[in-house]
PAZAPA-4460 file (N, C-alpha, C; in steps of 0.05 Angstrom, whole numbers, plus 32768, in hexadecimal, padded with zeros to 4 digits):
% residues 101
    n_x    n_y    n_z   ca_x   ca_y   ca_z    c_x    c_y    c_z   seq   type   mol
   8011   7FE8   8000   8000   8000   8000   8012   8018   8000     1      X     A
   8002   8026   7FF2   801C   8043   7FEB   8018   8056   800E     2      X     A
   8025   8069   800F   8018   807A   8022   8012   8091   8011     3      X     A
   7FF3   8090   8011   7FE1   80AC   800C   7FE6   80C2   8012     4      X     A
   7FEB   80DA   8007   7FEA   80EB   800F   7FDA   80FF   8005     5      X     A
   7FC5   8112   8012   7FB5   8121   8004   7FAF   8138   8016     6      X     A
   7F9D   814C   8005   7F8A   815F   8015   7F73   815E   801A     7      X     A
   7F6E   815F   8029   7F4C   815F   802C   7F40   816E   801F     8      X     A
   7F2D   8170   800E   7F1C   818F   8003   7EFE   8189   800B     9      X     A
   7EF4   81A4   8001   7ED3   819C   800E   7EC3   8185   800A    10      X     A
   7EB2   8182   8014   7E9F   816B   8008   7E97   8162   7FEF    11      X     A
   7E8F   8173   7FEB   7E86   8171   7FCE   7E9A   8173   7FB1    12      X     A
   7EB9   8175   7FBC   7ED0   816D   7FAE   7EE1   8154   7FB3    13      X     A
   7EEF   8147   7FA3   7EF6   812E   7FA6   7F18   813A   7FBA    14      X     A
   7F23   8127   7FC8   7F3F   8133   7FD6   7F53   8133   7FC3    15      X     A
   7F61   8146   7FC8   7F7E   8155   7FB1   7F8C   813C   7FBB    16      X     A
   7FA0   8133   7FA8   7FA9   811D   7FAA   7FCA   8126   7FA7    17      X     A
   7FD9   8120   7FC0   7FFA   8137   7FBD   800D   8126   7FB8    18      X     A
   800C   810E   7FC3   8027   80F3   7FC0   8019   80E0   7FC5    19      X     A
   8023   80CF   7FB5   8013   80AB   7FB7   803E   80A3   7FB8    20      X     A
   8044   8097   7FD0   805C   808B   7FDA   8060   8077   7FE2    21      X     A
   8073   806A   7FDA   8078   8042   7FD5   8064   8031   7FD7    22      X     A
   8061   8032   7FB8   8051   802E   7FAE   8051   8004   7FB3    23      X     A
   803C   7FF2   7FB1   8041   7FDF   7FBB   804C   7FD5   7FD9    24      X     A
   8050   7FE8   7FEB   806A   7FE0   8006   8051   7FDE   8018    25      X     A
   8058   7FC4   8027   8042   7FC1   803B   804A   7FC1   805A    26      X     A
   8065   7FC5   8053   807A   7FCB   8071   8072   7FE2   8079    27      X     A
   8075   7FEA   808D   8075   8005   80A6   8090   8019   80A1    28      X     A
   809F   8009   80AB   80B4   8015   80AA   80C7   8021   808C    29      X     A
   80C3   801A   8074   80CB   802B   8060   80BC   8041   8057    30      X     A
   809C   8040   805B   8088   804A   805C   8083   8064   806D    31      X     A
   8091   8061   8089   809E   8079   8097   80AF   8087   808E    32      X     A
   80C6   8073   808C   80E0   807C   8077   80D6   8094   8064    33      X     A
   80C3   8088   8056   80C5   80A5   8037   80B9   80AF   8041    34      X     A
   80A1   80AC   8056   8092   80D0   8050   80A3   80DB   8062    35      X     A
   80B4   80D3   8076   80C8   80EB   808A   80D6   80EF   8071    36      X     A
   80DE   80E4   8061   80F5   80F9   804B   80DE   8101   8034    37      X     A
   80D0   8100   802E   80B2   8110   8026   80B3   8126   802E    38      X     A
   80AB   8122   804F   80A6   813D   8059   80C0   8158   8060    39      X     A
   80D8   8149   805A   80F2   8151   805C   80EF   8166   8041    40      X     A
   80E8   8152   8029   80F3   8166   8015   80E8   8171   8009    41      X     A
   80C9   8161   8004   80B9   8170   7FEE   80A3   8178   7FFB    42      X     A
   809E   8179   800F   8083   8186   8024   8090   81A3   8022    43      X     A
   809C   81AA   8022   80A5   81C4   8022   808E   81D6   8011    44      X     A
   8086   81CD   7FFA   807F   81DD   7FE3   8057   81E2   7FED    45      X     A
   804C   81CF   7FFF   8035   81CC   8005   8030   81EA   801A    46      X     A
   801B   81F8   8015   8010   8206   802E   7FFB   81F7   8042    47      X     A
   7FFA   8205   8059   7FED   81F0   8071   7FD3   81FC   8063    48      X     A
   7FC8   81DF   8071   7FA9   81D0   8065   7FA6   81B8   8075    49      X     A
   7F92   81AB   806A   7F80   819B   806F   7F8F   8183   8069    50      X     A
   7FA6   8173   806A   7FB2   815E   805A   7FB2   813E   8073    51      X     A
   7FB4   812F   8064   7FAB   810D   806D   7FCF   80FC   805E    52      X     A
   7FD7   80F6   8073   7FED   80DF   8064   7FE5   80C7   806F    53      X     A
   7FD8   80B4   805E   7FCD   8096   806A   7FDF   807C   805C    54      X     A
   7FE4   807E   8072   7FFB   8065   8073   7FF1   8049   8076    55      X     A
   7FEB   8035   8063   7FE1   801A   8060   7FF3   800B   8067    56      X     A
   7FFA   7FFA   8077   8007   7FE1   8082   8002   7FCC   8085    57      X     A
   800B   7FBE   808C   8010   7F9B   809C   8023   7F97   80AB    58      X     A
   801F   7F91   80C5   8034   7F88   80D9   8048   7F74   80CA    59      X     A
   805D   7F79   80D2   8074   7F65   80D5   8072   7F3D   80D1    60      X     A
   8071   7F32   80C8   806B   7F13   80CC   8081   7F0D   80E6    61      X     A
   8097   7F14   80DC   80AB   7F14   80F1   80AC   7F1B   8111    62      X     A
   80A2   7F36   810E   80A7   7F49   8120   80AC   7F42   8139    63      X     A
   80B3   7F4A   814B   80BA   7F44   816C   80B3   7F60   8176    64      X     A
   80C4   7F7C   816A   80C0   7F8E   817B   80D2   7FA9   8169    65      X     A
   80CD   7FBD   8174   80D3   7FD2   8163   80C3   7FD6   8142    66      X     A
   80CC   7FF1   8139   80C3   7FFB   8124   80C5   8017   8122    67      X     A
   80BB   8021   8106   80C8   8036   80FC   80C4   8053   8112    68      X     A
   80D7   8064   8110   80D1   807B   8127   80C2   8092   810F    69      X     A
   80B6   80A6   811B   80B4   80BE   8109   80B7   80D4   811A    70      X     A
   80CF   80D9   8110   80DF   80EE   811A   80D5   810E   8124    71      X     A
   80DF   811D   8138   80CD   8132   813F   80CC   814B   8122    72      X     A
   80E0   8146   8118   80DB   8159   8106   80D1   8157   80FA    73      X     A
   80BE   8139   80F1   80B0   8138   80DB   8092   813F   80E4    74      X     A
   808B   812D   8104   8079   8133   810D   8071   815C   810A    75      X     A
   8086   816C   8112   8088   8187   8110   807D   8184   80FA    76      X     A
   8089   8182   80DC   8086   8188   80CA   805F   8189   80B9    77      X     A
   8059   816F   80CA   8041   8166   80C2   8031   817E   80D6    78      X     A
   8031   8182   80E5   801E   818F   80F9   8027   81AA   80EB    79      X     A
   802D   81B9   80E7   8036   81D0   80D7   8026   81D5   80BF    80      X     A
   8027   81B5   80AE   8017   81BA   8099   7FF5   81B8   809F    81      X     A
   7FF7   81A6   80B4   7FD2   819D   80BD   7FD1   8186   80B2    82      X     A
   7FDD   816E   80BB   7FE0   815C   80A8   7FE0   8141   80BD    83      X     A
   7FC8   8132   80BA   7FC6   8115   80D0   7FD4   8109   80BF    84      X     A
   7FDF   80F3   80D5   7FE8   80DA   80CA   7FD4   80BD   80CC    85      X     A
   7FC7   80B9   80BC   7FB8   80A2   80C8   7FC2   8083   80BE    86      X     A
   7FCA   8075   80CC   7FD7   8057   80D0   7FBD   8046   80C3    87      X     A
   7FB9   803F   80B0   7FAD   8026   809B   7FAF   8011   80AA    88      X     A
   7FB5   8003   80B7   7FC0   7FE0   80C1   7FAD   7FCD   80AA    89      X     A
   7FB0   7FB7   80A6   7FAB   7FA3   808E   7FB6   7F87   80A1    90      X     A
   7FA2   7F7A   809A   7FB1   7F55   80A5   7FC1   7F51   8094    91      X     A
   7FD4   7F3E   809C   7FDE   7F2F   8086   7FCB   7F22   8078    92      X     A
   7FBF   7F17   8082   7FAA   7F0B   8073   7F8B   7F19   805A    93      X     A
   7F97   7F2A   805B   7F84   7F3D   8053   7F7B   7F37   8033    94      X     A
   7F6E   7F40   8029   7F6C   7F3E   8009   7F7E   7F52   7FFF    95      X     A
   7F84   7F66   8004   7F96   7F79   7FFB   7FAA   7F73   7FFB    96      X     A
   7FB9   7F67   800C   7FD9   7F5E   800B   7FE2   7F4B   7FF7    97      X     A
   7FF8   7F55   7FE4   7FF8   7F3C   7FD9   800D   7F25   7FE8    98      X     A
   800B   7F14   7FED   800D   7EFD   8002   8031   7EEE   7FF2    99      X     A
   8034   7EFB   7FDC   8049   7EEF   7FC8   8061   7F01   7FD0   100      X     A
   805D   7F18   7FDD   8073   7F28   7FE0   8081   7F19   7FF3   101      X     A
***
């Protein structure tokens, strides 16, 4: 699942669509990865608004413990623009995942 990124607009308009990012990746942690360097390089050009970065995942098969950080400056960065982060989660088992990766 990519991580979404958009603006909200009114109702009766469909949402501005700003970055669609790794594209296929159902990991957490690379998924963090780009939008902190997202918001590092090319958020710059956005004025604050109404904006949504939704991040689609699947836990770890592996996992034990830990995972990706998001750094204060990015958190800064997002709150500056008006911008939630909302966490997607997905089973592994899900229909969406493809199960071959």
């Amino acid at each position: 699942m990519p991580v979404n990124i958009y603006r909200v607009t009114p109702d009766d308009q469909e949402s501005e669509e700003i970055a669609w990012l790794c594209e296929g990746e159902w990991l957490l942690w690379p998924q963090i990865e780009e939008l902190s360097a997202w918001l590092e390089l090319s958020a710059a050009s956005l004025q604050p608004a109404e904006y949504v970065a939704d991040v689609g995942f699947c836990c770890r098969r592996d996992a034990s413990s830990g995972g990706p950080t998001l750094e204060p400056a990015a958190m800064r960065r997002m709150a500056e623009l008006g911008m939630r982060l909302c966490l997607s989660e997905y089973g592994t088992d899900s229909s969406v995942v493809d199960q071959t990766e």
